[in-house]
C-alpha positions as CSV (number, residue, x, y, z in Angstrom):
1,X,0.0,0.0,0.0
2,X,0.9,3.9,-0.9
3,X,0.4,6.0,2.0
4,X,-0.8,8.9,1.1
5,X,1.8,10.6,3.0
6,X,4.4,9.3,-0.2
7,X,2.0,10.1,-2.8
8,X,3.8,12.7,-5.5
9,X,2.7,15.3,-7.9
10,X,2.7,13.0,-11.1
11,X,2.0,9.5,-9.6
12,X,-0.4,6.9,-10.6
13,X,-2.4,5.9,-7.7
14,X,-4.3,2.2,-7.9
15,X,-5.0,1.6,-3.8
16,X,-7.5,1.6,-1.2
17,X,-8.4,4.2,0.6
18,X,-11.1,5.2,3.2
19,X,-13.7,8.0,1.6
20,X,-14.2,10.1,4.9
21,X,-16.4,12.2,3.2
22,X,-18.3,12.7,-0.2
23,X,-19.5,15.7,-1.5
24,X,-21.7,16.4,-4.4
25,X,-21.2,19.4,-6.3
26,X,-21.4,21.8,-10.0
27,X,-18.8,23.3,-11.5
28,X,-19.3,26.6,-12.8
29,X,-20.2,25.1,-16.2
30,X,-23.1,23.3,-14.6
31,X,-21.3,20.0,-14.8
32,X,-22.4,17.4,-11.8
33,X,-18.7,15.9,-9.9
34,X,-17.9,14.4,-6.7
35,X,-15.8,16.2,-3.9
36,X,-13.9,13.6,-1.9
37,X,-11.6,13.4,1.1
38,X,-9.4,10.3,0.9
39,X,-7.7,9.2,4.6
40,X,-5.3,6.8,5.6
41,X,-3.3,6.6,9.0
42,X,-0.6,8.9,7.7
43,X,-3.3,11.8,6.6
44,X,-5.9,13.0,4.6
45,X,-6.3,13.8,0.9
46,X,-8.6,16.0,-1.5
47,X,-9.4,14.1,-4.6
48,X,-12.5,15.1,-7.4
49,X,-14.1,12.4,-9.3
50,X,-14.4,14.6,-12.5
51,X,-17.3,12.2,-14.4
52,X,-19.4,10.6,-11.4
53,X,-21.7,8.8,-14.2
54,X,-18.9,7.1,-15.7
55,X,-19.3,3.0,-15.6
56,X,-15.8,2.6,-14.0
57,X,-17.3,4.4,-11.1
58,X,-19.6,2.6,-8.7
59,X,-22.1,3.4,-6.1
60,X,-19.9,4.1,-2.8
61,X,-20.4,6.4,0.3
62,X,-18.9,8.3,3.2
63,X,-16.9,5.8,5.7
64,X,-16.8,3.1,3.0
65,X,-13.1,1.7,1.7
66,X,-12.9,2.2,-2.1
67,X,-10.4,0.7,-4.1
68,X,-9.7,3.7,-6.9
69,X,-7.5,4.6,-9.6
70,X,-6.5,8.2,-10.6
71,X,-3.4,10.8,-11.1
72,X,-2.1,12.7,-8.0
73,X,-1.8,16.4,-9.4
74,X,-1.0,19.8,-7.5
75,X,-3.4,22.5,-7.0
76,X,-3.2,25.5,-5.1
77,X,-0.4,24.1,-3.3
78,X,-2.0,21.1,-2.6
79,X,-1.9,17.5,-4.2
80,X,-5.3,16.0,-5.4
81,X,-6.3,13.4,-6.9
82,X,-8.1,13.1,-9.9
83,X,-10.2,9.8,-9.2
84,X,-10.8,7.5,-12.5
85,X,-12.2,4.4,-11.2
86,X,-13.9,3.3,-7.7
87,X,-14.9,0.2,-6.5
88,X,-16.6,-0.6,-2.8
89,X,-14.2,-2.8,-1.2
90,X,-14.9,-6.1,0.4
91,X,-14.5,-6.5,4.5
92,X,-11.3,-8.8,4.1
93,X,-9.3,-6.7,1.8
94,X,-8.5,-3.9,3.7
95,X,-7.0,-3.6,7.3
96,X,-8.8,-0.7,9.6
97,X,-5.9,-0.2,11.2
98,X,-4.0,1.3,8.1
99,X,-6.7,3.5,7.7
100,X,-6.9,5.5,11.3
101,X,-4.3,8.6,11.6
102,X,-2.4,7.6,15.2
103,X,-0.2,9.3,17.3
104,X,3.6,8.6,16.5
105,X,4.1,8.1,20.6
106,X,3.1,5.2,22.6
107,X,-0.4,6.0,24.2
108,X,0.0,3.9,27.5
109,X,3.6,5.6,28.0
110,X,1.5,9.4,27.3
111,X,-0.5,8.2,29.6
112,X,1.7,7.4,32.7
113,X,3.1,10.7,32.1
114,X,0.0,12.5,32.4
115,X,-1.1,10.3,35.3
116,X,2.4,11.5,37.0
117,X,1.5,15.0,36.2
118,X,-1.6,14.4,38.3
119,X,0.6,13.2,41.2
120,X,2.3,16.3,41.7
121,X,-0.1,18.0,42.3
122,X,-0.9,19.3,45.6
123,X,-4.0,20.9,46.3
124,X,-6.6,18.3,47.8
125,X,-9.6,20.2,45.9
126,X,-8.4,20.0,42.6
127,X,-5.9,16.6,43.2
128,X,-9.6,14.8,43.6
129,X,-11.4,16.7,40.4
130,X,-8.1,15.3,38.6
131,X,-8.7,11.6,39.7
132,X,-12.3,11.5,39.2
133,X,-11.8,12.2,34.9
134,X,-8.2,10.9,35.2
135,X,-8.5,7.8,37.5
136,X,-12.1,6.3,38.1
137,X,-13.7,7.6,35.0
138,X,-13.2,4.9,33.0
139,X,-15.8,6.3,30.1
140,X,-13.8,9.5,29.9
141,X,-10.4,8.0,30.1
142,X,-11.5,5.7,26.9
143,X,-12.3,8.6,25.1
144,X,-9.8,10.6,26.3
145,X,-7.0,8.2,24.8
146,X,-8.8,7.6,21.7
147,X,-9.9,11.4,20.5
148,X,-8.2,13.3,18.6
149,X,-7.7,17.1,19.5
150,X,-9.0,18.8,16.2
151,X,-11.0,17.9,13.4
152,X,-7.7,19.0,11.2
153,X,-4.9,21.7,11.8
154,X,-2.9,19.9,14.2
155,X,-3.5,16.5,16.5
156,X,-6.3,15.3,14.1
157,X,-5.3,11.8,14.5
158,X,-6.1,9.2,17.7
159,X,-3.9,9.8,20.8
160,X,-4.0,13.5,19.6
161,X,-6.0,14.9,22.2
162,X,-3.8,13.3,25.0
163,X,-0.5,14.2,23.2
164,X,-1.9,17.7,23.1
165,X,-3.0,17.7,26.7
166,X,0.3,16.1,28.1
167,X,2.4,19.1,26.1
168,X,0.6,21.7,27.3
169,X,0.1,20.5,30.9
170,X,4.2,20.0,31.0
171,X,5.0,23.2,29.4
172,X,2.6,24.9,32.3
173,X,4.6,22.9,34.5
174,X,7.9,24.9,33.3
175,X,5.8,28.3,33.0
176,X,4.8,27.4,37.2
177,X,8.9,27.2,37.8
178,X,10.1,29.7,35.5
179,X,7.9,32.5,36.6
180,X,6.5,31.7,40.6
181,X,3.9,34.1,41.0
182,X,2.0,31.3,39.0
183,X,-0.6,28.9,40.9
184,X,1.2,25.5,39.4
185,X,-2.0,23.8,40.8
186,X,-4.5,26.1,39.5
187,X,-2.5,26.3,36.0
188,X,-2.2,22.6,35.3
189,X,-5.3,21.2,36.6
190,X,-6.7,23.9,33.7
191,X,-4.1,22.9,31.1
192,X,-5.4,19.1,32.2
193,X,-8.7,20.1,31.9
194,X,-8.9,22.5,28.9
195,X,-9.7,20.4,26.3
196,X,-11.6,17.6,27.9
197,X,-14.8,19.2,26.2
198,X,-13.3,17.6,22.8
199,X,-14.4,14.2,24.1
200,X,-18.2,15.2,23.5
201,X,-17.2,18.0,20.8
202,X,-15.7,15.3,18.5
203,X,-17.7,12.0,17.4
204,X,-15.4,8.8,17.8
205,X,-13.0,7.6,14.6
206,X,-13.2,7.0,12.0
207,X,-15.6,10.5,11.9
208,X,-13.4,12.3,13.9
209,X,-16.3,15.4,13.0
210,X,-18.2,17.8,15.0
211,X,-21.1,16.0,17.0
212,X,-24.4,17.8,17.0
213,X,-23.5,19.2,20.9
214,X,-20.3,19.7,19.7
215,X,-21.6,22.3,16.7
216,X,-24.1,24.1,19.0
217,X,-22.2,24.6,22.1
218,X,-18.2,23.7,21.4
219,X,-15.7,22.0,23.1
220,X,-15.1,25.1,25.7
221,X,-18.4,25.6,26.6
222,X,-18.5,22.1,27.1
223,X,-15.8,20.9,29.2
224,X,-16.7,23.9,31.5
225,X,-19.8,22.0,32.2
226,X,-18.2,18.9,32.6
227,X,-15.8,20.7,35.4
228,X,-18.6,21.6,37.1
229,X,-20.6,18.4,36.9
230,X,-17.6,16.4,39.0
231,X,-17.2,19.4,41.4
232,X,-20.4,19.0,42.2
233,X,-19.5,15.6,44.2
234,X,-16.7,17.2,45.8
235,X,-17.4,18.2,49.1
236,X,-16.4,22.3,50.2
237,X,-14.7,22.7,47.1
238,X,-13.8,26.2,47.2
239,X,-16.3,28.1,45.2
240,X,-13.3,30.8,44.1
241,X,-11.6,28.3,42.9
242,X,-13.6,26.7,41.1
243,X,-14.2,30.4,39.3
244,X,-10.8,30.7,39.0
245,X,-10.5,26.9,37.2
246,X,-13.1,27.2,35.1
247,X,-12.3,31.0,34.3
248,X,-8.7,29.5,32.7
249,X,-10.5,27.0,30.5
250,X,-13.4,29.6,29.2
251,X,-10.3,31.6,28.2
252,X,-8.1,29.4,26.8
253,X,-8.5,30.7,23.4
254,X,-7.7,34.0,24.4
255,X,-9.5,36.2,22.3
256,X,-13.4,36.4,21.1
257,X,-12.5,36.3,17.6
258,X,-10.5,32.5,17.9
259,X,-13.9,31.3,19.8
260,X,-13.0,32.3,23.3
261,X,-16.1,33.3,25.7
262,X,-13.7,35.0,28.4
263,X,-10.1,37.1,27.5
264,X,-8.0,36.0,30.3
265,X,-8.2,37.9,33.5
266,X,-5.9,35.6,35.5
267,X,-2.0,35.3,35.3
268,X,-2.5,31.4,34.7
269,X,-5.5,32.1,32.2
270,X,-2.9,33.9,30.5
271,X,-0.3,31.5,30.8
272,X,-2.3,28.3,29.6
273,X,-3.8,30.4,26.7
274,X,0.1,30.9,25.4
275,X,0.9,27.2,26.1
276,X,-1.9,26.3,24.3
277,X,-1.5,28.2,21.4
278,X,2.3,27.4,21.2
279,X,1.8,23.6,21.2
280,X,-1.0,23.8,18.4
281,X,1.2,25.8,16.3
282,X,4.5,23.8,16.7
283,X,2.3,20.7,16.0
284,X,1.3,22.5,12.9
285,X,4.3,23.2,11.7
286,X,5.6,19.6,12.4
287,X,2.9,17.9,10.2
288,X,3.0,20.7,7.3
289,X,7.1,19.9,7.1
290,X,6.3,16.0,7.2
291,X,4.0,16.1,4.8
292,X,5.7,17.7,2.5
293,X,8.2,16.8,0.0
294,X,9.6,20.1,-0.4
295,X,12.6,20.8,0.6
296,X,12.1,24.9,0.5
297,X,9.7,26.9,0.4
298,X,6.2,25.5,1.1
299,X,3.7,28.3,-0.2
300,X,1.2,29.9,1.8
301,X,0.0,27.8,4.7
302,X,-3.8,29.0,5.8
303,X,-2.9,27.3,9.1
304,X,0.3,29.5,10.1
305,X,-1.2,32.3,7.6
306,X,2.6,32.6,5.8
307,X,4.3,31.2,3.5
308,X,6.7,28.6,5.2
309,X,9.9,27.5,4.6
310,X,12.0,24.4,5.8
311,X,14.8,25.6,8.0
312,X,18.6,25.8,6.4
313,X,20.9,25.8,9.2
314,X,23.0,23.3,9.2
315,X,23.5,21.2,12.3
């Protein structure tokens, strides 16, 4: 198999693939094609089936593996494929787990870093909130190791939303030593907690697309809520902090326009907001570089909103 990750401007493609999703649409000559986003576990791929009516093509659907055939071409800075023939595959000829986009780390070892993350921590209050979604939620934890942290842009593959969490609960860690006036509790129970939303926000691969809930309220909105549903069972939990925890994750975008309901008003709002930001972008930048064959400049990225260039210095 051709991972699409290898595919080339020029190549003949004849593989299977998983549709994720299928589009109809015109051109603007009033001529019917397909829109189609190809996926395998190294990415995603836009490819056009140009004559949908064609006997080559058969009936197939969203989710379904096809076996096609077509020419991988570059357009607006992108490869696509230009799909010639497509045929439903058979359960048998394919293996699922070729298909699902996965963290390059180990998920249990991610996960016994997060859990000693946890362990440091010292304040009883928000040591328990940590245990109950970390520890004896074994629903959440599920989820939790199996979402990804975006539907695209950066972590969009499974493990992505606890590789995502785990960098930017560590980098808070460093923020909490490198400048003290931070609450290292208070900072990295929100970093731990600022995403959880995405659990609910995201339906489960191989969709890996907004949920209903997910559309209408959003993955902040929504893992404030869930804060506040385990603090409920916590006994004299502090009713500031729970303000000041639930302030850090309503902010966590940092401004209205990215999707943020609160700018930060707290130091460590502040601080997770940049920790945040800083992972998603580096993560960005990581998978544009690896998914590219280029070995100079890449064009304009509507991610990073630049053009982007591989780094020259020599080592």
């Amino acid at each position: 198999m051709k991972y699409i990750k290898d595919l080339n401007d020029g190549d003949r493609v004849s593989d299977i693939y998983m549709c994720k999703q299928r589009t109809s649409a015109v051109t603007k000559n009033g001529k019917n094609y397909l829109s189609l986003i190809l996926q395998d576990k190294t990415g995603v791929m836009d490819a056009k089936v140009w004559d949908p009516t064609s006997p080559g093509i058969a009936d197939f659907e969203a989710l379904d593996y096809i076996d096609v055939m077509g020419d991988v071409s570059m357009f607006n800075g992108s490869l696509q494929m230009s799909i010639k023939r497509v045929r439903v595959c058979r359960e048998g000829e394919y293996v699922p787990a070729d298909y699902l986009p996965t963290s390059s780390r180990d998920i249990d070892e991610m996960y016994k870093e997060l859990l000693a993350v946890i362990d440091r921590t010292k304040n009883e209050y928000l040591k328990k909130l940590l245990d109950e979604f970390f520890v004896k939620d074994t629903e959440f934890i599920k989820a939790f190791r199996f979402s990804s942290a975006a539907k695209s842009v950066h972590h969009g593959f499974v493990g992505g939303l606890l590789e995502h969490t785990l960098s930017v609960a560590q980098l808070c860690e460093y923020f909490s030593k490198h400048y003290p006036l931070l609450k290292r509790d208070l900072l990295v129970t929100a970093a731990l907690c600022h995403d959880i939303g995405k659990t609910r926000e995201l339906e489960a691969f191989p969709i890996n697309d907004y949920s209903d809930e997910g559309n209408l309220l959003g993955h902040i909105v929504m893992g404030t809520e869930m804060v506040g549903e385990k603090i409920k069972d916590i006994p004299g939990f502090p009713k500031v902090l729970e303000a000041e925890l639930k302030h850090c994750i309503l902010a966590h975008h940092g401004e209205y326009e990215y999707g943020s309901p609160k700018k930060p008003a707290l130091m460590e709002a502040m601080a997770l907001n940049m920790a945040d930001n800083m992972d998603a972008k580096m993560e960005t930048f990581k998978e544009l570089i690896e998914s590219s064959s280029s070995q100079d400049w890449l064009g304009f990225q509507r991610t990073i909103d630049s053009n982007v260039r591989m780094t020259k210095m020599p080592e």
